[in-house]
C-alpha positions as CSV (number, residue, x, y, z in Angstrom):
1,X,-17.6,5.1,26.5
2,X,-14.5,4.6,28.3
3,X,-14.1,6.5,31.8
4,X,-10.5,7.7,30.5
5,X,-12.2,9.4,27.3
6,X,-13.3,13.2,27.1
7,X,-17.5,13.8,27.0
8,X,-18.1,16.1,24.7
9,X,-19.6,19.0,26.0
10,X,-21.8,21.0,24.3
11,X,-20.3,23.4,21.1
12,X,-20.5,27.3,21.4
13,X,-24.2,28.3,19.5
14,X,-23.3,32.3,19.5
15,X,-19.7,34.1,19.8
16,X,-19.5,35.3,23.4
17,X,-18.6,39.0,22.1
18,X,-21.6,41.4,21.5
19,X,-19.1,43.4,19.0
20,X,-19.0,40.3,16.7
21,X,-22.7,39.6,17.3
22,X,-23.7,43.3,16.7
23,X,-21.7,43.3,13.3
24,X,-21.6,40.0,11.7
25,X,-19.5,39.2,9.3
26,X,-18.4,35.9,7.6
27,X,-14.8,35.9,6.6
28,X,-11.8,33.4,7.4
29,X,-10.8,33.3,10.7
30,X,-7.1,34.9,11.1
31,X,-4.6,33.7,13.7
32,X,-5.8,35.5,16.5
33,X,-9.3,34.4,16.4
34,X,-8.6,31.1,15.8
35,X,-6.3,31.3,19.1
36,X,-9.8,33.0,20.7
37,X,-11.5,30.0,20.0
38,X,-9.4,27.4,21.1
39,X,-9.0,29.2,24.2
40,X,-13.3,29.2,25.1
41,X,-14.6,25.9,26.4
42,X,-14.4,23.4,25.1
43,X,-11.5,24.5,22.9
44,X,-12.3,24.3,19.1
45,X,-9.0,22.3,19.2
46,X,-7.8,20.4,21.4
47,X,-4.7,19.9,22.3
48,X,-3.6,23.5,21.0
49,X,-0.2,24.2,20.0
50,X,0.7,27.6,19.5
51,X,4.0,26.7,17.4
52,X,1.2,24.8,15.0
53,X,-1.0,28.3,14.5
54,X,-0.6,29.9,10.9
55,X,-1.5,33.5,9.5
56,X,-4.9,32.1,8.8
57,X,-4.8,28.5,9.6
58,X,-3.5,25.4,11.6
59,X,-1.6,22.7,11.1
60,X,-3.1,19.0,12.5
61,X,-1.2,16.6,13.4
62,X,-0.8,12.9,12.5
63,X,-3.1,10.6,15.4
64,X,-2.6,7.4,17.1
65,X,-5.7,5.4,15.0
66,X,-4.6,4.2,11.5
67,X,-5.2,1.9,9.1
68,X,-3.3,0.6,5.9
69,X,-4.9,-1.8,3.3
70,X,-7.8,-3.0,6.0
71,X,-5.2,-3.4,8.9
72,X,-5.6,-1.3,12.0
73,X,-2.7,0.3,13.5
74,X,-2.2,2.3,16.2
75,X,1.0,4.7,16.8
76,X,2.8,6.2,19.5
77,X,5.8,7.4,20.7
78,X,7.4,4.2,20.9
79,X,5.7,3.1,17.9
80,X,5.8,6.3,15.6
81,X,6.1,5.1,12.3
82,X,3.5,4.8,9.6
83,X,4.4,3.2,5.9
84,X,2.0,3.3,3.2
85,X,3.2,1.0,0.6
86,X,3.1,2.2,-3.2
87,X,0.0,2.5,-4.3
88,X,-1.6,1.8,-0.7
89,X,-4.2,3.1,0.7
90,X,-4.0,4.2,4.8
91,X,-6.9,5.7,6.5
92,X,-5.5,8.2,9.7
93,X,-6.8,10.3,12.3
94,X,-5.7,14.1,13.5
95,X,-4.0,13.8,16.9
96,X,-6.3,16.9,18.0
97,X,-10.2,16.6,18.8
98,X,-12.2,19.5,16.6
99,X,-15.2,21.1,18.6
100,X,-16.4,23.4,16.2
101,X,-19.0,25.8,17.2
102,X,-21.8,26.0,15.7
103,X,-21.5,29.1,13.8
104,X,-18.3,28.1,12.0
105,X,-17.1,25.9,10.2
106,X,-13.7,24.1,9.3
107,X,-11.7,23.5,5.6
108,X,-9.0,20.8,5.8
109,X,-6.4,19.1,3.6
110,X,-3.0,17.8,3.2
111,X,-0.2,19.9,3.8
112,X,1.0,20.5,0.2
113,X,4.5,18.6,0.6
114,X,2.8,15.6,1.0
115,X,1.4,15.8,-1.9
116,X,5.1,15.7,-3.6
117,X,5.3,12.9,-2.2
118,X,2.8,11.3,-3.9
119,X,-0.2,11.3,-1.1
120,X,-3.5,12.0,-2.8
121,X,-6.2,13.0,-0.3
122,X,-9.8,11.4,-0.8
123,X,-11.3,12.6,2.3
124,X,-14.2,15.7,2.8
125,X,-12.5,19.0,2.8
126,X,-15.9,20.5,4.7
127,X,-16.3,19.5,8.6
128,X,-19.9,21.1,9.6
129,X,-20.5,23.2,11.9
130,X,-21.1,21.5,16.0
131,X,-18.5,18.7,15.1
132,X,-17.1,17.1,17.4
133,X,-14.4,14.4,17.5
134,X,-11.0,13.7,15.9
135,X,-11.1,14.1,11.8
136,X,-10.5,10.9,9.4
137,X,-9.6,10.6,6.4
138,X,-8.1,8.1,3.3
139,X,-4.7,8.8,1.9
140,X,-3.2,7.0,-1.3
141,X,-0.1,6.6,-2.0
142,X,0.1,7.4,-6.1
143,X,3.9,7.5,-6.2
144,X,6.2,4.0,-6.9
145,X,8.1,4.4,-3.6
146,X,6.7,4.0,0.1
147,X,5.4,7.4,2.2
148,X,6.7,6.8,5.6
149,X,4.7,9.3,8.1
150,X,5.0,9.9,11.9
151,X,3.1,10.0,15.2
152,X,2.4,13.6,15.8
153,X,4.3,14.8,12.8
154,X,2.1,17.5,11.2
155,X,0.5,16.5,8.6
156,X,-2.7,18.8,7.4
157,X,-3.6,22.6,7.5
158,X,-7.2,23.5,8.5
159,X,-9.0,26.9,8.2
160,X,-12.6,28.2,9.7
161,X,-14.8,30.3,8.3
162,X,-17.3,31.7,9.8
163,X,-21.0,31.0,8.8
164,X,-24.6,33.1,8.8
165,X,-26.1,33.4,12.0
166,X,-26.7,30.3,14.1
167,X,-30.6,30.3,14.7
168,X,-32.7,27.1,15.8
169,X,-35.5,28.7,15.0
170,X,-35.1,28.7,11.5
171,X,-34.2,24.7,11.6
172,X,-30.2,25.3,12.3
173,X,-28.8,22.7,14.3
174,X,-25.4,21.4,14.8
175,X,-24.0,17.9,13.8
176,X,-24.3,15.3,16.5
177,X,-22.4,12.1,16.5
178,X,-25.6,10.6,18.7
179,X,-27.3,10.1,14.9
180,X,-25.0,7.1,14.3
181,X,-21.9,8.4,13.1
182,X,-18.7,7.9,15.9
183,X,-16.2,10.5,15.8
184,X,-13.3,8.4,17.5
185,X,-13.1,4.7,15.5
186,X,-13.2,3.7,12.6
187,X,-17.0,2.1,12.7
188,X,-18.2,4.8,10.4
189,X,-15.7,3.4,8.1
190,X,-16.3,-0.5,8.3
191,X,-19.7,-0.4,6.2
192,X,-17.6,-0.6,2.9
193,X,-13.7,-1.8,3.9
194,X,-11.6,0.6,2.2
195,X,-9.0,-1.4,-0.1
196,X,-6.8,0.0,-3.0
197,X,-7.7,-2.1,-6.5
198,X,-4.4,-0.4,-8.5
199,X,-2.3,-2.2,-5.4
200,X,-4.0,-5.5,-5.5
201,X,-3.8,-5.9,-8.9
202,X,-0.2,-4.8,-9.0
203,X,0.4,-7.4,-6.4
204,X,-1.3,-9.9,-8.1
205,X,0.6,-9.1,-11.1
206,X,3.7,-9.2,-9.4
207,X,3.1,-12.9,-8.0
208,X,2.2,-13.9,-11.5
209,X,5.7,-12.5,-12.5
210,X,7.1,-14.2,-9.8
211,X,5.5,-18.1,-11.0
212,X,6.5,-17.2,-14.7
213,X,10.1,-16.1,-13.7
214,X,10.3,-19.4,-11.2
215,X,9.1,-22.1,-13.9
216,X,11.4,-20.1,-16.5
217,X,14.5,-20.7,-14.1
218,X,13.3,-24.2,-14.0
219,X,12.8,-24.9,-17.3
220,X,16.6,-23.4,-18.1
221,X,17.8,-25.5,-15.1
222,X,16.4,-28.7,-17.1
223,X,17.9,-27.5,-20.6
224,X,21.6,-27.1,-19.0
225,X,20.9,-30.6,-17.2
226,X,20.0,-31.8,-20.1
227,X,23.0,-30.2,-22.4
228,X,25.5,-31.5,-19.8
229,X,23.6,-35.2,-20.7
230,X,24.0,-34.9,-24.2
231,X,27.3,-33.7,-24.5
232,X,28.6,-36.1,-22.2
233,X,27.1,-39.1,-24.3
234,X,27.9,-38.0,-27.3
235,X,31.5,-38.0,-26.0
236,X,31.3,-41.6,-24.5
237,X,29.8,-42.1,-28.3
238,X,32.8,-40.6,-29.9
239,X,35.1,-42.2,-27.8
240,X,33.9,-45.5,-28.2
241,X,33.7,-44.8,-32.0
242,X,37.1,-43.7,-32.1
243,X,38.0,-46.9,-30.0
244,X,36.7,-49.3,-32.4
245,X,38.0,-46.9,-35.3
246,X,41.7,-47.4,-34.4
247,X,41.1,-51.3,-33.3
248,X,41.5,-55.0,-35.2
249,X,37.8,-54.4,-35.8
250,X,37.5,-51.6,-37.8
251,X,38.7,-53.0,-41.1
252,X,35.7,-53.8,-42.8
253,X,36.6,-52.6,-45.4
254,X,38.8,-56.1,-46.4
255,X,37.2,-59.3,-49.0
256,X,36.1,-61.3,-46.1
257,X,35.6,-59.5,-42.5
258,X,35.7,-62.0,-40.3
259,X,32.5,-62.1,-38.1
260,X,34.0,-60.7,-34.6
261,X,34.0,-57.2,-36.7
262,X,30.5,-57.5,-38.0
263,X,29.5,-58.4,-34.5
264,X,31.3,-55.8,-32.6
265,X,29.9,-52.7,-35.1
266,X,26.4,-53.9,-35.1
267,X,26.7,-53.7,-31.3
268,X,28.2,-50.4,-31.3
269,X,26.0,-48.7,-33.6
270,X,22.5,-50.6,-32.2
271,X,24.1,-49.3,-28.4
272,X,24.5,-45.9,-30.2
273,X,20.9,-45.3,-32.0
274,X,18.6,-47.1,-28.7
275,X,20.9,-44.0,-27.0
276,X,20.2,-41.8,-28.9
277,X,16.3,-43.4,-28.6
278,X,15.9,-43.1,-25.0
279,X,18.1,-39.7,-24.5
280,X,15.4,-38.2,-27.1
281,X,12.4,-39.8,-25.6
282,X,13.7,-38.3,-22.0
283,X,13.9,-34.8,-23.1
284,X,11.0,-34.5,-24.8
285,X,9.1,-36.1,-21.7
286,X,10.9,-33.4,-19.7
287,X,10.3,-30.8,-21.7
288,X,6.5,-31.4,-21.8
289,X,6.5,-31.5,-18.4
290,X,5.1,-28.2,-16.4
């Protein structure tokens, strides 16, 4: 443990009112008991905020530890922005530290705009009684469109309820974060890395739509290549038809054609069909091609 980070001290095992010991009663915890609480030491949350305390709850605020598809990221003040990409999944922390005592215990979830947005939570809505640490928990993004979130921007409400009397003797105990279970990184979370399958396969599917649209711009870039060939032989055909049509040569049609015309239209027409040959051969070569 760094110097610079809070050690935990050790969570409140009775109320220190005899009125609420002498009549015990479990029931959510309104405003001003909640403000009770995070008054005692240590505070049940930590930093408080009065502006963040509701009629019966409180409002946590995005923390500095993230992650977003397997990629840690940290936020701040001068970094305050978090994206999660559609149909991305971000794991986050609460800015505050919970110390819950030990005969309470704690209900949180997304603030319910978020969920308009298109945030689903997948996280524990129970935090047991003697926690102590920040909370963590998975969003995804279900919508089409990117969530952007910020540092310190609140972000989920939390309620406490108050449990049956705390007693050892009958095997109560608090949770402890000594049994292997760290309440301030994201080791509890690296035994199985959290990735979203609907966004990998969208993405795979997007490259794949990507290649097909690529070779199908190709293949249209070889057809007008190849149209542009063709039409300009068949043009240098026509003219040279057209040439020998009008010329001395072209009357075959006479008794006795003298052999300079048979000559000059077996030329033309054996130049025109090993053309036509090779300019047929070459397409279908290129068209084959991947």
């Amino acid at each position: 443990m760094n110097s610079s980070e809070k050690r935990p001290q050790s969570p409140l095992k009775e109320d220190p009112r005899q009125e609420v010991r002498r009549d015990w009663q479990g029931a959510v915890l309104l405003l001003d008991e909640i403000r009770y609480y995070c008054e005692q030491v240590p505070p049940m949350i930590d930093p408080f905020e009065e502006r963040y305390l509701k009629p019966a709850s409180y409002h946590l605020c995005l923390g500095i530890k993230c992650r977003v598809d397997g990629k840690d990221v940290e936020l701040s003040f001068d970094n305050p922005k978090l994206t999660i990409p559609p149909h991305g999944l971000a794991v986050v922390s609460t800015l505050e530290r919970i110390n819950l005592p030990t005969f309470l215990i704690a209900r949180w979830n997304l603030k319910v705009k978020l969920v308009y947005y298109g945030l689903v939570w997948v996280g524990s809505l129970q935090v047991d009684p003697g926690y102590q640490g920040h909370l963590f928990c998975p969003l995804y993004n279900l919508s089409t469109e990117p969530v952007h979130l910020r540092y310190a921007e609140p972000l989920f409400t939390i309620d406490f309820v108050r449990t049956t009397r705390y007693d050892e003797a009958k095997g109560d105990r608090p949770w402890m974060s000594a049994e292997g279970r760290p309440t301030d990184s994201f080791k509890s979370l690296d035994v199985v890395p959290l990735r979203s399958a609907p966004q990998k396969q969208f993405n795979e599917m997007r490259g794949e739509l990507k290649a097909g649209k690529e070779n199908v711009e190709r293949f249209q870039s070889r057809i007008d290549s190849f149209q542009a060939i063709i039409f300009t032989v068949l043009g240098i055909i026509v003219a040279a038809l057209s040439f020998v049509a009008i010329s001395e040569f072209a009357d075959l049609g006479t008794a006795k054609p003298s052999n300079w015309q048979i000559a000059t239209w077996i030329i033309v027409l054996s130049a025109i069909s090993t053309l036509t040959g090779v300019l047929a051969f070459a397409c279908i070569r290129a068209l084959r091609r991947k």
